[in-house]
C-alpha positions in Angstrom: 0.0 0.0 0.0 1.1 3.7 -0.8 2.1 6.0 2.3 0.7 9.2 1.7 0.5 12.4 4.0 -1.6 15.5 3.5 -1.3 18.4 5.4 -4.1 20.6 5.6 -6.0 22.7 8.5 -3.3 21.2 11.1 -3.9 17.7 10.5 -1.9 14.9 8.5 -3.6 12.0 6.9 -1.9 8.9 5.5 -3.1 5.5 4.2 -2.0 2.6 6.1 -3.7 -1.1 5.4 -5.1 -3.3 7.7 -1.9 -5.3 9.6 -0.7 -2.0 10.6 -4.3 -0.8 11.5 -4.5 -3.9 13.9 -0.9 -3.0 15.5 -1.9 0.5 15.8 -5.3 -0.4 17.2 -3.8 -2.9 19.7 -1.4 -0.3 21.4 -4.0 2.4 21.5 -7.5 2.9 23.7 -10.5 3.3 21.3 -12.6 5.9 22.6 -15.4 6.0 20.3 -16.4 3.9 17.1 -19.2 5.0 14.7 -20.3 2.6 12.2 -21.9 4.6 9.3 -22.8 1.6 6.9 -19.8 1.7 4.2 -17.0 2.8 6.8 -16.3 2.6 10.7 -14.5 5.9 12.4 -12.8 5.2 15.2 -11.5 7.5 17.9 -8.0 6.4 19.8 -5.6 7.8 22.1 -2.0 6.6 21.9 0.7 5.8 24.8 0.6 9.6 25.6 -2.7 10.4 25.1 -3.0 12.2 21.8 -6.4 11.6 20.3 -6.5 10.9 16.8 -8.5 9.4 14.3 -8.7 6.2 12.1 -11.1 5.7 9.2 -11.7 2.2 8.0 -12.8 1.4 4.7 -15.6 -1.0 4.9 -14.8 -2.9 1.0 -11.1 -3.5 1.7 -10.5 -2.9 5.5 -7.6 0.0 4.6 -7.6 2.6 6.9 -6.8 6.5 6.9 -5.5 7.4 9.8 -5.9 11.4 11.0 -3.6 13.1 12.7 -3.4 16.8 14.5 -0.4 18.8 14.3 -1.2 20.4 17.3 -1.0 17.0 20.2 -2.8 18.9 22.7 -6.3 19.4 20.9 -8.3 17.2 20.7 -9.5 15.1 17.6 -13.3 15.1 17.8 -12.9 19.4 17.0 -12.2 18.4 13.5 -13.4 15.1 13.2 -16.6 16.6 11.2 -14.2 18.1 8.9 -12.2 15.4 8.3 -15.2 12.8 7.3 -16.5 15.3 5.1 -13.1 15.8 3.2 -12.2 12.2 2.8 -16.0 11.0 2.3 
């Protein structure tokens, strides 16, 4: 799979597939999941409590995973944003 970031409004997105989804998702705390038919968004905080996001395709399981420049605020301010960009 093809590693891509984006940069825009303070976030970073890249593409990661589904073994490094489960890795990720393993090491993290899942704070919120919202199924909405043809993807699941899910809503983790890593080792140091950064909140970020992770969007799963639902056809191939790949996953885009969100990222704030800023790790002190918090990822459900743009989460809106970000689902509407990428969907």
């Amino acid at each position: 799979m093809t590693h891509t970031n984006k940069h825009a409004c303070g976030l970073s997105a890249r593409a990661i597939d589904t073994s490094e989804f489960a890795a990720i998702y393993e090491t993290c705390e899942c704070l919120f999941t919202y199924d909405n038919g043809g993807s699941r968004t899910f809503v983790l905080t890593d080792s140091n409590g950064v909140d970020f996001l992770a969007i799963q395709d639902g056809a191939d399981g790949n996953v885009v995973i969100v990222e704030l420049a800023d790790a002190h605020e918090s990822a459900h301010h743009y989460a809106r944003e970000v689902l509407n960009r990428v969907f």
